[in-house]
C-alpha positions in Angstrom: 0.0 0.0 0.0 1.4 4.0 -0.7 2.2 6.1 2.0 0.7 9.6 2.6 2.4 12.7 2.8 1.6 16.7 2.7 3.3 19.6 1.2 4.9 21.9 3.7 4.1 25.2 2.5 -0.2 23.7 2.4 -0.1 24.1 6.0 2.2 26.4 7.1 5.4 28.4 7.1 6.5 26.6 9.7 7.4 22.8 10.1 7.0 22.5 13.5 3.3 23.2 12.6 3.6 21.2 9.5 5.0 18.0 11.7 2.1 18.2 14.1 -0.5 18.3 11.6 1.2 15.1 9.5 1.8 13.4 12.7 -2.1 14.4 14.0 -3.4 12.5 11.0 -1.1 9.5 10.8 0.6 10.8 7.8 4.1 9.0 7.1 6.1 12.0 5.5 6.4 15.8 4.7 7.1 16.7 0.8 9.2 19.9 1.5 8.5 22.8 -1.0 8.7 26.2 1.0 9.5 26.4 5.0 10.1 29.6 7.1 9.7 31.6 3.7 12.6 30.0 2.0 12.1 28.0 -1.6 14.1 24.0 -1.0 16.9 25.1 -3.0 17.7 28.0 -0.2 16.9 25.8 3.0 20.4 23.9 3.2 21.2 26.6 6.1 17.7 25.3 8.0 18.7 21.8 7.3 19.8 20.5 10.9 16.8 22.6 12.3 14.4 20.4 9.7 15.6 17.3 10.4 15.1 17.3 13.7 11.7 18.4 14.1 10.8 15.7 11.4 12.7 12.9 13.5 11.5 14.0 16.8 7.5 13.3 15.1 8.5 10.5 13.3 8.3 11.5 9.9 10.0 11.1 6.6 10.7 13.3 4.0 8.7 12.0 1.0 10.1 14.4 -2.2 11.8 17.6 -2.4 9.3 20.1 -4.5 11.8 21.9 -6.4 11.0 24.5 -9.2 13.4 22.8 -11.3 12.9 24.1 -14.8 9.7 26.7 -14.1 11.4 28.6 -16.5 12.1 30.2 -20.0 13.6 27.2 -22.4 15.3 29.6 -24.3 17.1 31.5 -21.8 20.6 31.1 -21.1 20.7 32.9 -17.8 17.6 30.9 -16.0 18.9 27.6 -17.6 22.4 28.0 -15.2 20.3 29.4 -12.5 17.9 26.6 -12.2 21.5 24.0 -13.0 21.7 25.3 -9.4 18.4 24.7 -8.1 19.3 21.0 -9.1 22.5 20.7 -6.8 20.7 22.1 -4.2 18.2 20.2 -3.8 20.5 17.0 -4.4 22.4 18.1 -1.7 18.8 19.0 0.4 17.5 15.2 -0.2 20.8 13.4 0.5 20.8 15.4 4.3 17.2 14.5 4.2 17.1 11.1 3.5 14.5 12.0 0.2 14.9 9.7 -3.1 12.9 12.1 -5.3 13.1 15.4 -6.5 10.4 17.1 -8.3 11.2 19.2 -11.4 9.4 20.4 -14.7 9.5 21.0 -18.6 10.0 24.6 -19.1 6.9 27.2 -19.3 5.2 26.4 -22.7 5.3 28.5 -25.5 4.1 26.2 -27.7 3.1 22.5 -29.0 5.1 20.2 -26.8 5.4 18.8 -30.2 7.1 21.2 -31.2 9.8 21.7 -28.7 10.4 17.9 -27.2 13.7 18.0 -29.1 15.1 21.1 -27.1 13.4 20.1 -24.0 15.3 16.4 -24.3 18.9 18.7 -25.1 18.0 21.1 -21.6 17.6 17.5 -19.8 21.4 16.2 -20.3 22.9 18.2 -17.8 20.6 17.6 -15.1 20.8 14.1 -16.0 25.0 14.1 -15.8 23.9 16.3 -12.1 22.2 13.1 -10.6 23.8 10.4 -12.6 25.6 9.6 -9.6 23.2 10.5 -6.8 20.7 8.4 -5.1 17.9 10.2 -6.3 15.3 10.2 -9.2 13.9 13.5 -10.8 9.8 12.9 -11.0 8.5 15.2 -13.8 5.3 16.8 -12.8 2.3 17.3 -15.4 1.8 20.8 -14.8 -0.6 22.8 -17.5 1.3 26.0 -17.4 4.8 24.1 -18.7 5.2 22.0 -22.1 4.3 18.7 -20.3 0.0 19.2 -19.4 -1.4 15.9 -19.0 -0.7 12.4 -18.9 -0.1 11.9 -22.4 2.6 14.6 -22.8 4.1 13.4 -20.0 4.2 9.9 -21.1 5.5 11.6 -24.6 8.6 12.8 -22.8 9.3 10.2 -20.6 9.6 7.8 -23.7 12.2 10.1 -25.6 14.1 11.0 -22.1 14.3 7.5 -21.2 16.0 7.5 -18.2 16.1 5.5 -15.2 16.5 8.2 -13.4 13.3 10.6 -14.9 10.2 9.1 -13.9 6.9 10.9 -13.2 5.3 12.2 -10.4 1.1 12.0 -11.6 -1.0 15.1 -10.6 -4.6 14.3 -11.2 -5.7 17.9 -9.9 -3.6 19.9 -12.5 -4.6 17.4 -15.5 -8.7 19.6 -14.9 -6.6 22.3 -15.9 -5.4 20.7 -19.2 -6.8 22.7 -21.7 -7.0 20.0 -24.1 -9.6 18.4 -21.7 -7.9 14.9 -20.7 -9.8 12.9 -18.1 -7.4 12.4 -15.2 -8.3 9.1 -14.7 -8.7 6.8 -16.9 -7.4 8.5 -19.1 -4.3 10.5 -18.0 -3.4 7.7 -15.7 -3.3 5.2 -18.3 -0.9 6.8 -20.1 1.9 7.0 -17.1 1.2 4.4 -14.7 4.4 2.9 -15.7 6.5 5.3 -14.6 5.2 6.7 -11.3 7.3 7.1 -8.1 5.2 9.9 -7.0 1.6 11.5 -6.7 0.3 14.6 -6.2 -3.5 14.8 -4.7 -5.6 17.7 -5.1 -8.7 18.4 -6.8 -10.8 21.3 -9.1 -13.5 21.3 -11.0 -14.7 23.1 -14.8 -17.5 25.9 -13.7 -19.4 28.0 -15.5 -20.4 28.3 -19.2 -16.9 28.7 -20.1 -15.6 26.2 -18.2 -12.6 27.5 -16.5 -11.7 25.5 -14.0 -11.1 26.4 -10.1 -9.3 24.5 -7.3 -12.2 22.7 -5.0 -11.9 20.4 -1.8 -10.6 16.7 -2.1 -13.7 15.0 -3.6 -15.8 17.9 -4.7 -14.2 18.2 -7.9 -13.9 16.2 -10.9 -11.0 13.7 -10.2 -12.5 10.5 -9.8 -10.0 10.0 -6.5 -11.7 7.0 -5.3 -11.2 4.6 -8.8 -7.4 6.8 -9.2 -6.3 5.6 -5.7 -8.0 2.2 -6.1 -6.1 1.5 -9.0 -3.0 2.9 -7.4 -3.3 0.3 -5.0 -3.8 -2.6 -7.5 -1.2 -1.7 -9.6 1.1 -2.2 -6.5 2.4 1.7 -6.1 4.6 1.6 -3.0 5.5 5.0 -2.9 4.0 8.8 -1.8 0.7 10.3 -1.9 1.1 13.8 -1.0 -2.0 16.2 -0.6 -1.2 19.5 -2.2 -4.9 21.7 -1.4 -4.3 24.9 -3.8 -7.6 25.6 -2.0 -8.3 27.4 0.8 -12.0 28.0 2.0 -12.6 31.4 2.5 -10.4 33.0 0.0 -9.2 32.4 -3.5 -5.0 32.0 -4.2 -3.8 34.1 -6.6 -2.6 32.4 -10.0 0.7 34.0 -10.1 0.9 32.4 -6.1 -0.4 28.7 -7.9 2.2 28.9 -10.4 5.0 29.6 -7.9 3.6 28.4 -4.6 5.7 29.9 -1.5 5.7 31.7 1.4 3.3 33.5 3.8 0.9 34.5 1.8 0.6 31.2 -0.2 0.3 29.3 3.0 -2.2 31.5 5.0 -5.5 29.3 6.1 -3.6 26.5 4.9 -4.1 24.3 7.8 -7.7 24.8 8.2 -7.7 23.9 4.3 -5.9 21.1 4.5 -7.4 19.6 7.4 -10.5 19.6 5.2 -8.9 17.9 2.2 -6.9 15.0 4.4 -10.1 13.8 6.2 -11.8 14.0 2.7 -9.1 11.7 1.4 -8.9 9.7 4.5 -12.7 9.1 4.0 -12.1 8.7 0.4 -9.2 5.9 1.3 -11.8 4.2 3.7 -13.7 3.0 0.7 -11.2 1.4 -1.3 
């Protein structure tokens, strides 16, 4: 059976809040994204501190959520700068204990199609960064960067392959696809092979024009309970980590969506988050 996880900055600034809530709920691990205001690439100062508030709850750390690659393909300066990122956050998972690192495929400006050559090129070095590392870089499905959906994704994990790129499956961000794939079955079916991570959170398409917005676990259109039952039959071993993007009385910027972190993202994030885990604790009872 997986394991369950959250994302720091969905509860709080601060892990010593984050730790209670995981250990509150039974969760195994914490997926660290932003903590005390700092991004993971800028938290090797904080590492000792982190560490031992996670040991002294009993927690793991399930991925580092890097920004790896939220960037402009074609620029030179933001390519080295995000190289950087990278050894960070190789450095951040090995004093962590953490086997994956999340990253993406550039912001699109175009058909995937279109690009996948260049993306493939941008991919060597990282790939000569961790060649040697015990850690593998999941590729999130994020609507905002060349990879959408789970077919994209499954598009670039076939040219990359690599046994060290693998995909980490967001269900939530495929509503936002705006070429309309079905999370599951659909998106699902195309990576199941190559998960080592997942990403829970949930939205729905309102309105005549169907633009979508972030909802509760199970009030929006992910079909969670056949998604994490076939999760389990499939044999996934690995991390579900809740990752709201919601928060009940007020709506998160997009700019704050696209690059999640710090106070503002994270205020009313515990009271959000409580909501969504015993949704998908509910949700887990069933299956």
């Amino acid at each position: 059976m997986f394991k369950l996880s959250v994302i720091s900055d969905e509860v709080s600034q601060d892990i010593r809040v984050v730790a209670s809530f995981a250990k509150k709920f039974n969760l195994d691990g914490v997926e660290i994204r932003s903590v005390w205001g700092r991004n993971p690439q800028n938290l090797l100062p904080k590492v000792n501190e982190i560490r031992r508030v996670l040991s002294e709850h009993g927690l793991k750390v399930s991925a580092i959520s890097s920004p790896l690659f939220k960037a402009d393909i074609e620029s030179e300066r933001e390519f080295k700068e995000n190289l950087n990122v990278l050894r960070n956050c190789v450095e951040l998972a090995s004093r962590l204990d953490a086997k994956i690192i999340r990253g993406f495929t550039f912001w699109r400006r175009g058909r995937l199609e279109d690009y996948i050559d260049r993306i493939i090129e941008r991919y060597q070095k990282p790939l000569e960064i961790i060649e040697d590392e015990d850690v593998i870089l999941g590729v999130e499905n994020e609507p905002s960067t060349f990879v959408g959906n789970g077919r994209e994704l499954a598009i670039f994990l076939s040219r990359i392959d690599s046994r060290k790129i693998k995909a980490v499956w967001d269900p939530g961000n495929d509503i936002f696809d705006p070429s309309g794939e079905a999370p599951y079955p659909d998106g699902y079916r195309h990576i199941r092979s190559w998960v080592v991570h997942v990403h829970v959170k949930d939205g729905a398409r309102r309105g005549s024009d169907g633009k979508p917005e972030w909802t509760a676990i199970g009030e929006g259109e992910v079909d969670y309970r056949e998604q994490l039952k076939a999760l389990k039959e499939d044999g996934y071993a690995g991390y579900v980590s809740l990752e709201t993007h919601w928060r009940p009385k007020r709506k998160i910027p997009e700019e704050s969506i696209i690059r999640p972190g710090g106070e503002g993202f994270s205020q009313a994030g515990e009271e959000a988050s409580e909501i969504c885990i015993c949704n998908l604790l509910q949700i887990l009872s069933g299956i």
